[in-house]
N, C-alpha and C positions, 0 to 999 in steps of 0.2 A: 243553184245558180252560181257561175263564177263571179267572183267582186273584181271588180274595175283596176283597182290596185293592186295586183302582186306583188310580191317579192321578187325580184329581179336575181338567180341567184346565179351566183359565179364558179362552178365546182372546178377545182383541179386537182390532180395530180402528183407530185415529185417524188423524187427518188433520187439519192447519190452515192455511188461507192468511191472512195477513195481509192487511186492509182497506187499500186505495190498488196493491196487487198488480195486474200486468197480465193482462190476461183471459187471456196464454197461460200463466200460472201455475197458475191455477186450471187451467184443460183440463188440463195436466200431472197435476198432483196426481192429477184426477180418473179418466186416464187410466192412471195405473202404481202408483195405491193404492186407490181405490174401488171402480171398477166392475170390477177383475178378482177384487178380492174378494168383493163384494157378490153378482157374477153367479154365480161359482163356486161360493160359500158355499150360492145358493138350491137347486142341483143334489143338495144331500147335506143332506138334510132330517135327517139323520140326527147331527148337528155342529147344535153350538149355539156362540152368538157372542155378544159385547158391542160395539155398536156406539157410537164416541164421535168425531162432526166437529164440528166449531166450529159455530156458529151464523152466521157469514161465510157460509162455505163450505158448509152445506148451502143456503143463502137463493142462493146463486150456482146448485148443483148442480137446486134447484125449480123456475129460472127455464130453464137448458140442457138438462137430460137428468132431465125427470120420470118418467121411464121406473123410472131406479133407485131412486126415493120409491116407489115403485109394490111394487117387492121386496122394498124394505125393510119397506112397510107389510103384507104379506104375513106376511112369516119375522114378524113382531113377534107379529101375530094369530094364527097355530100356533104359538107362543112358543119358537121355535126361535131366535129373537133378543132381546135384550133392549139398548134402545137409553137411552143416560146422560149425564145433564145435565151442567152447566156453565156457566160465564160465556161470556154470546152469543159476545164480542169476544176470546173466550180471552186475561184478562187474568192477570200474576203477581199473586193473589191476597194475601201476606204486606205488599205495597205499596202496595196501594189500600184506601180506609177501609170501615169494615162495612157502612154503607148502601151502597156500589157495589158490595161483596161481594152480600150480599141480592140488589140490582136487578139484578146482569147474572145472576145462577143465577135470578132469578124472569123474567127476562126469555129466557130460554132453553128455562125449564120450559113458560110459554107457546106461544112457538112448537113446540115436541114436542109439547105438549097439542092443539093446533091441525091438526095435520098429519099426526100419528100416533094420535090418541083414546087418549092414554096419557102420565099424569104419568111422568116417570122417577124413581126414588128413587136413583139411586148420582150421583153428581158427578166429573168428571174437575177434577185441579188440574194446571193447564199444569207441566210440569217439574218437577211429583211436589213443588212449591215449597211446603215445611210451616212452619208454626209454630202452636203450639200452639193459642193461639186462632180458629184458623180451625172448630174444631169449631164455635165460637157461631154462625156463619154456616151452615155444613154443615145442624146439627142445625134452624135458623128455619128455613130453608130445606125444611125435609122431606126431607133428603139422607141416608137412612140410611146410605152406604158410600163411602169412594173408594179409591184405589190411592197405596200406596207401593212407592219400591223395596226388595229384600231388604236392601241395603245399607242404608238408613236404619232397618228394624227390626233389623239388627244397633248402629247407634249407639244404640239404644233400649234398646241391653243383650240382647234376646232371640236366642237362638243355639239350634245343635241343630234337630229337628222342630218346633220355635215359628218358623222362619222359614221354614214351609209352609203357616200358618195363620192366620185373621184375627184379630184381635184387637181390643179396644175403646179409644176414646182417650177422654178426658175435660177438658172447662173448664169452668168455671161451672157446674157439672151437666150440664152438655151432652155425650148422648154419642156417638160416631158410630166405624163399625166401618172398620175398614181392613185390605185384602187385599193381598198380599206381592207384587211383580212382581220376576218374575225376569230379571233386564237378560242376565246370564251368558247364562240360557238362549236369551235371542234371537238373541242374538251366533254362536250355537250353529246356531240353524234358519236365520241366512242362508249357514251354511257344510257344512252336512253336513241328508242325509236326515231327517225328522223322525221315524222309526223309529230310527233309531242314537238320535239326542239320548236319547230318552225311554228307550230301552234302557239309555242311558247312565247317563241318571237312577235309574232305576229301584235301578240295582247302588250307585248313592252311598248313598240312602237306605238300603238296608239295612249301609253302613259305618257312616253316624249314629248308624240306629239300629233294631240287629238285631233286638229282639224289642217292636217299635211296632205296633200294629194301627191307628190309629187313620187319620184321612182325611189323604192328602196332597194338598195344592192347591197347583197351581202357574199364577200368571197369568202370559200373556205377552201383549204387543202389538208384532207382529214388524213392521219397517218393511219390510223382506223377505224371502223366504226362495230356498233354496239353487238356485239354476239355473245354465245356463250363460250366455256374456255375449249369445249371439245368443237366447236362449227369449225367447219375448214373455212379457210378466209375467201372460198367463190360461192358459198354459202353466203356469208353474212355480206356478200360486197350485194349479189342477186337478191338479196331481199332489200336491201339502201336504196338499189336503183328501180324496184319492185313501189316501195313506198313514196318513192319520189311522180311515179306513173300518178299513182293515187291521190297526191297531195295540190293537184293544177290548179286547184281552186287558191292555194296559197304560192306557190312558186310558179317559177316561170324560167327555165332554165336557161340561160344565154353565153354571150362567148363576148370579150371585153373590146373587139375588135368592132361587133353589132352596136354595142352602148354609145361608144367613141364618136360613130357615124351618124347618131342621134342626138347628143346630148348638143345642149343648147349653151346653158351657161356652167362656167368652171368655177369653184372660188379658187382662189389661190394662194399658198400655204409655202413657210418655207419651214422644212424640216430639222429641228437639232441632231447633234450626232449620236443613233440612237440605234441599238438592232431589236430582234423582236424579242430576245429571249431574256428570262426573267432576273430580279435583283441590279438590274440598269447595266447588263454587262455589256464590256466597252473592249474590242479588239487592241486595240493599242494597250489600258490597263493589263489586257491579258501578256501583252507584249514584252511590257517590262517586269512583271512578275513572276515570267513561269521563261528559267533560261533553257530547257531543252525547243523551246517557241521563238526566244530570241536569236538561239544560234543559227536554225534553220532563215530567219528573218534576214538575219546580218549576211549568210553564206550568200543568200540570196541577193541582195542589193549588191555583194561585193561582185557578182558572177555578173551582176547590168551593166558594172561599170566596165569588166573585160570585154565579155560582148559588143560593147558600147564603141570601144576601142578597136576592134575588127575592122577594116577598111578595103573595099574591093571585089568582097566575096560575100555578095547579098544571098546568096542561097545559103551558104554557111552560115552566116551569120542568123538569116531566118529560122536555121535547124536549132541552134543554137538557143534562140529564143525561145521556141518549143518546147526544147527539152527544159529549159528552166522555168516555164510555167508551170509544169510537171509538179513542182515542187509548190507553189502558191497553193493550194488545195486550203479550202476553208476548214477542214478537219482539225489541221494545227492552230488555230486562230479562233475556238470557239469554245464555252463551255466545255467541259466532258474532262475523259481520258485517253480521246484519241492520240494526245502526244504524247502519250505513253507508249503507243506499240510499238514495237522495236520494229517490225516487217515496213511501216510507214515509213519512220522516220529514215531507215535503211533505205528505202525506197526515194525517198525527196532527194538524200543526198546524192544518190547516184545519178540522179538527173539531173542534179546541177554541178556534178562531176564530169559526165559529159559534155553539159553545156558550155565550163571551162575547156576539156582539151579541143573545141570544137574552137575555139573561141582563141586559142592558140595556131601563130601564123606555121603552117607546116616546115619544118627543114631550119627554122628562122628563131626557135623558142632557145635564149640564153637564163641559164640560172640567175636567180636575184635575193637578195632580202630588201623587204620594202619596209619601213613602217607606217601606218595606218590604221586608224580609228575603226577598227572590223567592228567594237562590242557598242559602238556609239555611245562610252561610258565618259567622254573627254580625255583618256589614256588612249598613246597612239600605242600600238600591239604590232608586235613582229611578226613579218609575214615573209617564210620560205620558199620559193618555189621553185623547186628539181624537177627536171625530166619525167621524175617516176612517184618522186614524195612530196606535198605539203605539209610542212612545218609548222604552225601558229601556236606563237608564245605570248602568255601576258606577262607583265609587270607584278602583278598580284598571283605571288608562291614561285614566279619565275619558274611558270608550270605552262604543258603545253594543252592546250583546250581545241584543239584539233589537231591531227594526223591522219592525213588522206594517200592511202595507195593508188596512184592512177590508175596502172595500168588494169586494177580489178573494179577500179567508181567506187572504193569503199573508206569510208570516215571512220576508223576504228578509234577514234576520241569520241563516238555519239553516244554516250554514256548514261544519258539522262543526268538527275539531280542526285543528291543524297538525302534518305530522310529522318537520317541519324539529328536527333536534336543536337546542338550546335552552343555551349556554353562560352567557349572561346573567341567569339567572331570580334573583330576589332572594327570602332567606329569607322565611319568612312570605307570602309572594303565591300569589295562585291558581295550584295547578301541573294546571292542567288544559290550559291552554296551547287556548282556546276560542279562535277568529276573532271578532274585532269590527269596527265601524266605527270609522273617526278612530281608525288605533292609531297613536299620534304616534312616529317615528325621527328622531334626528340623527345622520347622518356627515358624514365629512370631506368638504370641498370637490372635492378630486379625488377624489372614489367614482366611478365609473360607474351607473348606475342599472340594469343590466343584468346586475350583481353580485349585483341583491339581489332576481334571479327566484328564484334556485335554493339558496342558504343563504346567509341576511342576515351580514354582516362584523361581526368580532370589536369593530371598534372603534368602534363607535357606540353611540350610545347609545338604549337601549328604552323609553321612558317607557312604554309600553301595559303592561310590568309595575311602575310603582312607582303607589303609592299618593298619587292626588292631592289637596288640601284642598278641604273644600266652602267657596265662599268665598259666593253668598248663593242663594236660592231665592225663586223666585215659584208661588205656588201658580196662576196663570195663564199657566204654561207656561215658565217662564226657569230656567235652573239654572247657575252660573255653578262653575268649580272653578281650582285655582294647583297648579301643581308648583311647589314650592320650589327653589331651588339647592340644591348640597349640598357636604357639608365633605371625600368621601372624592376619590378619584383616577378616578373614573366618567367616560367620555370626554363632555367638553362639561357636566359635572355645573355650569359657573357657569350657566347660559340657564335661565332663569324660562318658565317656559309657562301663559299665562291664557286658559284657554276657557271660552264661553259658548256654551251651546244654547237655540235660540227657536224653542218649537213653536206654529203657526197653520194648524190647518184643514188644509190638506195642501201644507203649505211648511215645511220644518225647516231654520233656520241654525243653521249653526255658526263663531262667530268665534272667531280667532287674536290671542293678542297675544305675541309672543316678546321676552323683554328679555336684554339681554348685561349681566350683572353685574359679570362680569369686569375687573379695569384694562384688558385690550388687545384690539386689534381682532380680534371673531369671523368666521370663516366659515368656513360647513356648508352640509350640504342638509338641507332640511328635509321628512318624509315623514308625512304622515300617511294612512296605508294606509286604503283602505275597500273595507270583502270584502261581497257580495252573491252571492246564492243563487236562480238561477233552476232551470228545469226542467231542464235540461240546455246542452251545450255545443252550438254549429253555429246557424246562422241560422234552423234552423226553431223553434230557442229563445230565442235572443237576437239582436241586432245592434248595434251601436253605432257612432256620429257623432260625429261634431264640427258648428258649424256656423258657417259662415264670415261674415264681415260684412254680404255681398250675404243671411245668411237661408239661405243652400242648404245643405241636407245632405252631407258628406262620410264615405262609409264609413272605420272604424276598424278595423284588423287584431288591431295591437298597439301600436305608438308610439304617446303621446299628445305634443302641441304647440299648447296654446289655451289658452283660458281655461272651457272649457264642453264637456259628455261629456251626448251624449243616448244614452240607455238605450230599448229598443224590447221590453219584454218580450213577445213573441209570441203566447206560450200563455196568460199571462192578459190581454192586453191592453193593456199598462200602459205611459205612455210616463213615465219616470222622467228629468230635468230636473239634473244635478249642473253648477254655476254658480260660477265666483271672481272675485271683483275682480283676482286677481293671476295673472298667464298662468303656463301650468305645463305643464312637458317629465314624461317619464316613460312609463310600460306598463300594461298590462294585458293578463292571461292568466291559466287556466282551473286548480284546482289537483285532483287526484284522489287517492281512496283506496283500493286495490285495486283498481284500474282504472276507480272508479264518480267520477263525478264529485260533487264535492262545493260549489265556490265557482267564483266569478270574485274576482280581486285587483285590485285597481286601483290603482296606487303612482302621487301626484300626484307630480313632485319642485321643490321650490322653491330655485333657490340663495340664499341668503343673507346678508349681511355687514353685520356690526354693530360700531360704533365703540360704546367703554365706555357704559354706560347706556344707552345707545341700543335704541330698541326697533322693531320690526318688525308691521304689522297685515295679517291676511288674513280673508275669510268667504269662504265658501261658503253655498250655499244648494242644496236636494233640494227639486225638487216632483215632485209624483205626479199624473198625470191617466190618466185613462180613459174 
């Protein structure tokens, strides 16, 4: 005989692949999470679902396998499914501003309206990533529901049978209901039967709370459930939704939109800032701790304000917004290693490199150097912008920490971090430990330069982390800065270092002027590293030359010995031009992070020797052609 009380239970779905991801990523996903469930799920009309995929990722799933749009628009219309909005680009929504909050949930309720003749009214938030004002967004939006985890309605203070139950959250009047997901329980269904779990369940609750009638609801969205390692995953989903048939006596399967329509009373909770995933992690912490997360953060905020700046040309300016949500993708923004893959981060930038030329007045765009707070460190940082090249320089190494070629959308400064241990870092400087270009080293004369592939030597000295003087600025492209001498015991701390950057059109110099303060005669090697970022390592990515007097090209391995390094970028086409008046020994090689490639290094090395006051001159010059 069935009992009076069921479980009310919530099942869904999700799935998201990151934009710039390679097409066999998607097939995966689609392969051991969608379609065994989606197919499975249509067989037992009898089970009801909440369906929630990215907006990416169904626009990928519409173009390969419209087969499964087809079931889904089916189960939608005998409302055995019920399918929930979101930001298209599944961005961390607590990070981005409320207008791109709004645009990408209304730009996602569109495509659902488009494709399924059905607004959605619940919202997925990527990694369950709350704070409190997200209701003002939810509620504009027409977003009656979303999902938290139990864990977070436990920081909420609500404990006991309240953390089986939806509840109301409120900002500015706005109000918007939120349903409890139970992380435990899924953890549960990818290890044991989904009759045991629920049996399981069933016996807590009545420890909770023995004389409760009231409705228990429990959602889950299982990433998988319990098989063996060889079942194929429409095996193990067909037997889930096989046991769930069996289990009526204890469940009861529903959809959050049915609950909504019935419930009577709300409590009402107001949430701290909190996501679902484990050790309390925090989007913003991750923010300031991890700089290849911060640069794509700050690229992005600076891309709002251009955008922002547009006037007249609402369609433009729309694309423009587009393309730069592209880049919000909660991928960057979450536990993991995602912001390690070079193909991502490649990918964020070129969309909010479009999003800038779009975002630029056609016929109308004059050269500038701006300064401005890009790293949101309280240093304002120089900002170039040519025709063809960005520029951007800090103050700390008077290095440049982005270099964007337009006309290809590529940030060939996206370098990721280093994770070379770091003994030298000085108080107060950026300890983010970012790659730049021109990050200036002096060692001693007998260094080898082959010391300084694998962890740089204690006894030199780092200028890329001290803080250099801005010594003059042309708002037509020149930016001149001095490293001081200095009074402590810093190896090589008497040598002065005077650089100037000249940007024109797509040719950037950079001159050297090194002076010996010191009474007595100096001599060092002098490095100023320059990291670049292509597609990947091997020659169907990059390749690089030297070229010799006679004009011919000489392939380069690793040793460098000339005066000039021609760059062959492959994949976008780009023949990049690095040029010295002064000839220079040295290497380059490829550096990785969890075995993903992240930079190329290029270490010029100059020896040097300087009688007292004496001083030393070198340039370089980068051009860029395509």
């Amino acid at each position: 005989m069935k009992t009076v009380n069921r479980i009310n239970l919530i099942l869904g779905s999700h799935a998201h692949v990151p934009s710039g991801a390679p097409e066999s990523e998607f097939e995966f996903v689609y392969e051991t999470k969608i379609r065994p469930f989606v197919s499975n799920l249509y067989r037992y009309s009898n089970i009801q679902a909440v369906l929630h995929y990215s907006g990416v990722l169904l626009y990928w799933v519409e173009r390969t396998h419209p087969e499964s749009f087809m079931l889904i628009e089916d189960m939608l219309s005998r409302k055995q499914a019920e399918i929930i909005g979101g930001g298209f680009y599944e961005p961390i929504f607590p990070l981005i501003s409320l207008q791109d909050r709004i645009g990408q949930i209304e730009l996602m309720t569109t495509y659902l309206r488009k494709h399924f003749g059905k607004r959605p009214t619940g919202c997925w938030v990527p990694g369950m990533a709350w704070e409190q004002n997200l209701a003002v967004a939810l509620c504009t939006s027409d977003m009656n529901y979303t999902f938290l985890s139990q864990d977070q309605f436990e920081k909420a203070g609500l404990e006991g049978s309240d953390l089986f139950k939806p509840c109301l959250s409120e900002d500015q009047g706005k109000l918007v209901a939120i349903f409890p997901v139970s992380r435990f329980v899924e953890k549960e269904l990818s290890r044991k039967s989904f009759s045991q779990v629920f049996v399981d369940m069933e016996n807590k609750f009545k420890e909770i709370c023995p004389n409760c009638k009231s409705d228990k609801i429990i959602s889950v969205f299982p990433e998988s459930v319990s098989s063996s390692p060889e079942e194929a995953p429409d095996t193990a989903w067909n037997r889930f939704f096989e046991e769930i048939s069996l289990s009526d006596n204890i469940v009861s399967s529903t959809l959050p939109f049915k609950i909504l329509k019935t419930y009577k009373i709300f409590k009402k909770a107001s949430f701290p800032n909190s996501t679902s995933l484990e050790n309390d992690f925090s989007p913003r912490r991750f923010l300031i701790d991890n700089a290849d997360v911060s640069g794509i953060y700050s690229k992005m905020i600076f891309t709002n304000l251009l955008i922002n700046q547009l006037k007249g040309d609402k369609a433009r300016k729309l694309n423009a917004r587009e393309e730069m949500w592209k880049a919000q993708d909660s991928c960057f923004f979450s536990a993991g290693n995602e912001q390690y893959r070079n193909e991502l981060r490649k990918s964020a930038y070129s969309s909010l490199l479009r999003a800038e030329k779009l975002s630029r007045e056609k016929g109308l765009f004059v050269p500038s150097l701006i300064q401005y707070d890009f790293n949101f460190d309280g240093k304002k940082e120089f900002i170039f912008q040519d025709e063809k090249i960005n520029c951007y320089i800090q103050h700390t190494g008077a290095g440049i920490f982005e270099l964007d070629y337009l006309p290809k959308e590529w940030n060939y400064l996206d370098c990721g971090t280093s994770s070379e241990p770091d003994k030298t870092r000085l108080a107060g400087t950026d300890n983010l430990n970012k790659r730049i270009a021109f990050a200036d080293m002096l060692f001693p004369a007998n260094e080898k330069f082959d010391n300084l592939i694998n962890i740089l030597p204690d006894n030199g000295r780092f200028c890329y982390h001290e803080q250099y003087e801005e010594v003059t600025q042309d708002k037509k492209g020149k930016s001149c800065f001095k490293l001081p001498v200095r009074a402590d015991n810093v190896p090589f701390g008497y040598i002065e270092i005077n650089k100037c950057y000249l940007l024109k059109k797509d040719n950037l110099s950079v001159s050297y002027q090194l002076v010996n303060k010191d009474k007595e005669t100096a001599s060092f090697l002098f490095v100023p590293e320059i990291d670049f970022s292509f597609a990947g390592v091997g020659d169907e990515f990059v390749r690089f030359y030297t070229v010799d007097s006679g004009g011919k090209d000489i392939s380069i391995d690793r040793l460098l010995d000339s005066n000039n390094l021609k760059i062959l970028d492959v994949k976008n086409e780009v023949q990049i031009l690095l040029s010295s008046v002064n000839n220079f020994t040295g290497c380059l090689f490829p550096v990785f992070k969890y075995d993903m490639y992240q930079a190329t290094r290029i270490l010029p090395v100059f020896s040097v020797t300087l009688d007292s006051g004496v001083s030393w001159s070198n340039e370089f010059t980068l051009k860029f052609s395509h």
